[in-house]
PLY file of the C-alpha trace (Angstrom):
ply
format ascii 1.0
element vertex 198
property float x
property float y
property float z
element edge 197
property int vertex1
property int vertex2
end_header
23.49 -22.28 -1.19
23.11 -23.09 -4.94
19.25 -23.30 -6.13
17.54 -24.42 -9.12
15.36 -21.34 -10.05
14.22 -23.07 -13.62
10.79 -23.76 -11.78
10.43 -19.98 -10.43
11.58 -18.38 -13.94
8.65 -20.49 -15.86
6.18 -19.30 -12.85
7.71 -15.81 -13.60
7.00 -16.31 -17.56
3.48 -17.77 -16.98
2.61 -15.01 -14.89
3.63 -12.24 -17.47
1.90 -13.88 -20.07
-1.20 -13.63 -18.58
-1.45 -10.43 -19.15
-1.31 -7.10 -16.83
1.23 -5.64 -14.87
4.59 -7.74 -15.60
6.30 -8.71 -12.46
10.10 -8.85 -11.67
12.36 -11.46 -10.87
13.46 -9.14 -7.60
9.71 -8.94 -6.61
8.98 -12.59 -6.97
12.51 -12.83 -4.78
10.67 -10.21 -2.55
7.50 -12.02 -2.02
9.68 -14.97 -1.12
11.50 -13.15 1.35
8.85 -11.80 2.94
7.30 -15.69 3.46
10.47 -16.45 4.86
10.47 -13.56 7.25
6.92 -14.34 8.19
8.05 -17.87 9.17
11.31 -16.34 10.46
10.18 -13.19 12.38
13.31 -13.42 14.77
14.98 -12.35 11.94
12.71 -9.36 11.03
14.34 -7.45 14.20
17.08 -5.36 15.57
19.45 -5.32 18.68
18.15 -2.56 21.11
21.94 -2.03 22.57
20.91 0.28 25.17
18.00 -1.75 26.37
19.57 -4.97 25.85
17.38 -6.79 23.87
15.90 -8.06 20.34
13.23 -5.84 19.36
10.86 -8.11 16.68
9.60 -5.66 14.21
5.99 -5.86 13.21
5.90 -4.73 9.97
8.78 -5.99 6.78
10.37 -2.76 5.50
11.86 -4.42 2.49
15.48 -2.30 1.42
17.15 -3.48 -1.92
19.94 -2.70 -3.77
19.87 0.13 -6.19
22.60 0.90 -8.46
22.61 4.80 -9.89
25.09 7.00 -11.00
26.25 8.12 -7.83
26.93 4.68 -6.73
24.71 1.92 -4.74
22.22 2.90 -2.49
19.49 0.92 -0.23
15.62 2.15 -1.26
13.07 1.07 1.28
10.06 -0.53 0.35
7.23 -0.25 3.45
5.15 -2.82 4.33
6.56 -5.00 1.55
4.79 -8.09 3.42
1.56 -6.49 2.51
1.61 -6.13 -1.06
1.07 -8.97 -4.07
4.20 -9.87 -6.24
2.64 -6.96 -8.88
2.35 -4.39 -6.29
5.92 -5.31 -5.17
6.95 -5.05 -8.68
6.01 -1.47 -9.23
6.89 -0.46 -6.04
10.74 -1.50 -6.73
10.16 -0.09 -10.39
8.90 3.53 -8.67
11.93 4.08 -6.21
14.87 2.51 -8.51
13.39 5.35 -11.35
13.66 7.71 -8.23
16.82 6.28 -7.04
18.28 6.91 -10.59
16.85 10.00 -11.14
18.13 11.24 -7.73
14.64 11.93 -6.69
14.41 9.87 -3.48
13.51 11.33 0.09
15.66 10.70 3.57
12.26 8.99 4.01
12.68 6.48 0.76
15.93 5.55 2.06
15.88 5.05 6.19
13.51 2.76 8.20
14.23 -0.88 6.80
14.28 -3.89 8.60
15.63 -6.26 5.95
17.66 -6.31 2.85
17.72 -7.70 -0.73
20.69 -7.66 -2.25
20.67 -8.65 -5.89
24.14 -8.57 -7.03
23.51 -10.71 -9.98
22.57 -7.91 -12.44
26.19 -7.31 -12.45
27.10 -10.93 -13.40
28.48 -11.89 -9.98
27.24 -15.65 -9.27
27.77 -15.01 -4.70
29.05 -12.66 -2.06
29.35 -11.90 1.26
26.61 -10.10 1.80
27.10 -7.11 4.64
24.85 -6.12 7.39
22.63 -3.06 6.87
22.90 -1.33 10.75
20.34 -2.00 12.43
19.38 -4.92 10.41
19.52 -8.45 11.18
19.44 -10.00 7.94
20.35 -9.32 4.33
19.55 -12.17 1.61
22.00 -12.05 -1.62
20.83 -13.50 -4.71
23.81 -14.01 -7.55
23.33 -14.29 -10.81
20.75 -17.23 -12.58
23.25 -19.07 -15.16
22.40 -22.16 -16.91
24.25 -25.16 -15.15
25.16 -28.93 -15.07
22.42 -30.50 -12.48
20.85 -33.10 -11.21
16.83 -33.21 -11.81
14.63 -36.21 -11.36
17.51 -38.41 -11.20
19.11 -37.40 -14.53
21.53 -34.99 -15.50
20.35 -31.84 -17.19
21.19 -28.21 -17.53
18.76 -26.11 -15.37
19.15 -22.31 -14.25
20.91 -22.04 -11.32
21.38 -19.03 -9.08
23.26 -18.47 -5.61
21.76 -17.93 -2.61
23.93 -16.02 0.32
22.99 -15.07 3.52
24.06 -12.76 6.45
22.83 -12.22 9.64
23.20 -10.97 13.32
23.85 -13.84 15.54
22.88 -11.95 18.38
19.20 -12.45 17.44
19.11 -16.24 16.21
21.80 -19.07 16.00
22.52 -21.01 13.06
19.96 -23.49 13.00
17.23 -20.55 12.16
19.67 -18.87 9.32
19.85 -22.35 7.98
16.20 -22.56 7.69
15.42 -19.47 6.60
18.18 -19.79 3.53
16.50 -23.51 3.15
12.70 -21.82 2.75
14.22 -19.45 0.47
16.31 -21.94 -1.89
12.34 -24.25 -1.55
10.58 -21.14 -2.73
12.87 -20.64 -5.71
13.20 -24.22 -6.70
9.32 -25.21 -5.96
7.30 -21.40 -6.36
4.17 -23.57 -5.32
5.73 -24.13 -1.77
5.16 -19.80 -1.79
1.29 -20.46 -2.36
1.25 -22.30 1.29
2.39 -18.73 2.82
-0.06 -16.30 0.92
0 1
1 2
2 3
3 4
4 5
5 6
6 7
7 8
8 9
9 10
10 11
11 12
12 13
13 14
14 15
15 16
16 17
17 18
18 19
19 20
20 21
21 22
22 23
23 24
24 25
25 26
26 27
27 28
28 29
29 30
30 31
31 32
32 33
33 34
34 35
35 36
36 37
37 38
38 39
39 40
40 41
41 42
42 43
43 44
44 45
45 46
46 47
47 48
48 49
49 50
50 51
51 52
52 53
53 54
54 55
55 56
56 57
57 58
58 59
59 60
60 61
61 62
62 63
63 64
64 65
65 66
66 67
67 68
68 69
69 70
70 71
71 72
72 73
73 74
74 75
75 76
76 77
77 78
78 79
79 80
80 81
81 82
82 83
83 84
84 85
85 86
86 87
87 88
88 89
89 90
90 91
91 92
92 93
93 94
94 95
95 96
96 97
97 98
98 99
99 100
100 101
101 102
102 103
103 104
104 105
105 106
106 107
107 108
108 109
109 110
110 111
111 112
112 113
113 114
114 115
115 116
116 117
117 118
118 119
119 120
120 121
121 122
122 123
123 124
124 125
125 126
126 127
127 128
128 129
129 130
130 131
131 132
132 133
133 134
134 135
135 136
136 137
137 138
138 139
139 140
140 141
141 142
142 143
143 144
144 145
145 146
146 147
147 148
148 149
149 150
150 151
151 152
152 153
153 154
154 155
155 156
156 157
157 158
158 159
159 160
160 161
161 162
162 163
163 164
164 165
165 166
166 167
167 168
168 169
169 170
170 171
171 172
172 173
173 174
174 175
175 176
176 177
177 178
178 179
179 180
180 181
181 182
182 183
183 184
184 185
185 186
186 187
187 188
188 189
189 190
190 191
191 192
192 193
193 194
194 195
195 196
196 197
């Protein structure tokens, strides 16, 4: 799903210049995330094989994307639902320094329960993004490029970014995936619509 992320960049920019921590596109995508799994929570789960059945996980266990010299790996940020968009910020800022400088624990790097995958930061506007066992869900964000698009009835060039999600279908059908992609894409288009979940 394409999104117009011109509102969420200026929220991102207002922020920032208010002074204090600066916060990341990836956290702000984070917090947003974690809404959406909060409204979602079928997707904040695994498949208990053995058992037979979806086990809904209490706490989000945010894993991103991490790019280092020894190739991509998945940092876990705990209790990501838990922490502001600045907290989140220097959280992913702490383990992709870690990440890069090969510091990370088994610890930093097991125990998620959802993923963020931000592929744009290598120019690539959408992907397929791949299920991280035992994860149900992984949300891939493409790159933000400016774009031909419709606002308020006119034609104008806005920043538009890709939205892709993957998920297990053995713990929700369609219908859920479709709204939790459709909270995302409201989130990124409409930050306010984020102030109604904190």
């Amino acid at each position: 799903m394409d999104a117009d992320a011109t509102e969420l960049l200026a929220a991102r920019r207002a922020m920032n210049a208010a002074g204090g921590e600066k916060v990341s596109l990836l956290a702000l995508l984070g917090r947003i995330t974690t809404a959406a799994l909060a409204r979602h929570p079928e997707l904040n789960a695994t498949v208990d094989a053995e058992a037979r059945e979806i086990v809904r996980l209490p706490a989000v266990h945010l894993g991103f994307a991490a790019q280092t010299d020894r190739g991509l790996i998945v940092p876990v940020v705990r209790d990501a639902h838990t922490l502001s968009a600045a907290q989140l910020s220097a959280e992913l800022a702490r383990l992709t320094e870690a990440a890069r400088a090969g510091r990370l624990s088994p610890s930093d790097l097991t125990g998620g329960t959802f993923t963020l995958n931000n592929y744009g930061v290598f120019g690539v506007d959408g992907s397929t993004p791949i299920l991280n066992h035992p994860e149900a869900g992984m949300l891939g964000v493409g790159r933000i490029v400016e774009k031909p698009w419709v606002h308020g009835g006119e034609l104008a060039v806005r920043h538009v970014v890709q939205l892709s999600f993957s998920f297990d279908h053995r713990v929700c059908d369609g219908g859920t995936a479709g709204s939790f992609l459709r909270f995302v894409a409201d989130c990124v288009e409409q930050p306010a619509v984020l102030l109604r979940e904190l």
